[in-house]
N, C-alpha and C positions, 0 to 999 in steps of 0.2 A: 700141321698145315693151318694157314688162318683163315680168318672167317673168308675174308677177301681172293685168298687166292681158291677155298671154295665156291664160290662165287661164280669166280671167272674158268672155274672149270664146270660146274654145273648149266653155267650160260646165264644166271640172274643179273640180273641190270635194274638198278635203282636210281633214278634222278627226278631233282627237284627244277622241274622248269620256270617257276613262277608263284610267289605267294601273294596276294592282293587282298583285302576286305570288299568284299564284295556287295554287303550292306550295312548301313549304319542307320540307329535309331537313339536318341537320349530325349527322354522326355522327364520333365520335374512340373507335375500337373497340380500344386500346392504350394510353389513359390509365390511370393518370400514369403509367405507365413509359417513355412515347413523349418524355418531356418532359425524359427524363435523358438524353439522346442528342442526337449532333451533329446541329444541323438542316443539312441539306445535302439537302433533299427533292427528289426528281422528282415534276415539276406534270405531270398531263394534263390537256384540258379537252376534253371532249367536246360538241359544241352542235347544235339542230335547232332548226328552226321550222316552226310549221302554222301555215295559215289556217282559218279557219273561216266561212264566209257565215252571218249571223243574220238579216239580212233581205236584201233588193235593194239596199240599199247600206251596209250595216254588215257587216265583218268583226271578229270576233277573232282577234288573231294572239298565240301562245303561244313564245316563246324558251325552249328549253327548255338548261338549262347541265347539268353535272354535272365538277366539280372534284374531282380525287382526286389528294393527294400522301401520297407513300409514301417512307418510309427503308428504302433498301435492298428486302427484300419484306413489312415491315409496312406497313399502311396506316395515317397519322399522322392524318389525316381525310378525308371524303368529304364533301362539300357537293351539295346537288341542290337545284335551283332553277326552277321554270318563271312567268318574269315576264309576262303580257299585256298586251293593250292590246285596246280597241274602237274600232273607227277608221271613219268614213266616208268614202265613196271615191266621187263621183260622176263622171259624166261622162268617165270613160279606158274608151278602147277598150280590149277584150279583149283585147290582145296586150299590154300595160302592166299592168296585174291581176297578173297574177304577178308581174312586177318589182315593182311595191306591196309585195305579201304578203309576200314571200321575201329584199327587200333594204330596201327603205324602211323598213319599219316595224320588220324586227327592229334595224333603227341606232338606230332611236328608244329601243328600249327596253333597249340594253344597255349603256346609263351605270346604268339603276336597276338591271339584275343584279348588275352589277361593282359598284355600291356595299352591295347585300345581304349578297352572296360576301364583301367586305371586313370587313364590319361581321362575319358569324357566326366568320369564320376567327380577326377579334382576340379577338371578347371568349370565343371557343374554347380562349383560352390562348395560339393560335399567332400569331409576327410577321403584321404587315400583308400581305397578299395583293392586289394589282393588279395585277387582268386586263389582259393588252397588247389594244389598239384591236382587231377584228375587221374586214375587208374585207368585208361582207357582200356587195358589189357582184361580186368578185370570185369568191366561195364559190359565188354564186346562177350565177353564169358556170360555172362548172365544174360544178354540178349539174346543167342544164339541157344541157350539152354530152354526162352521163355519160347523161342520157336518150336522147337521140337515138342516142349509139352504143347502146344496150342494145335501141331501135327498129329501127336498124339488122340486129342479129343474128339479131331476132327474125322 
């Protein structure tokens, strides 16, 4: 049996209704003087996601990025990006719902970050920028683990 026709016997329902960038930010606060200097930048990447329930079975989920490289302790630029998506989710028990929210859907949409991030960082002046893959699967693992210790303490 495949995944699909498990699926459609278990009653799950997945769809993508809509991906949008929902905000944009490029700032290069050292121009042009950042431009006469060796590029030999430190990348951070900072990222979160939220879900949001818009009805019974529609969520929007928000990947939120924030790219800042710096030479040295100027900041060469900052990029800030929150990409979404509206997605319908039927049929998954509540213990899968999260894993949805928090790893599924931000993979979906972080090829169209990383190509936003790309596109503002060139025509910013600076070389191409390509974000390394993200483990969301992995990230969603370790946050759900830092929960339970935090339950734990409390």
């Amino acid at each position: 049996m495949t995944d699909n026709e498990q699926q459609q016997q278990s009653g799950a329902e997945f769809a993508i209704q809509k991906i949008y960038t929902k905000d944009i930010s490029f700032e290069t606060p050292h121009s042009p003087d950042i431009f006469k200097e060796q590029w030999q930048p430190q990348i951070n990447v900072d990222l979160n996601t939220k879900g949001t329930t818009l009805d019974e079975e529609t969520y929007e989920v928000v990947l939120s990025l924030t790219v800042t490289a710096k030479l040295e302790e100027k900041t060469a630029f900052l990029v800030e990006i929150q990409q979404a998506g509206i997605f319908t989710i039927k049929g998954i028990n509540e213990t899968d719902l999260p894993v949805m929210l928090g790893s599924f859907c931000p993979n979906i949409l972080f090829p169209y970050a990383r190509e936003v991030i790309s596109d503002l960082v060139t025509k910013g002046g600076f070389p191409q920028l390509l974000l390394a893959p993200v483990n969301f699967d992995a990230l969603f693992a370790q946050h759900q683990e830092r929960m339970r210790q935090q339950q734990a303490t409390h």
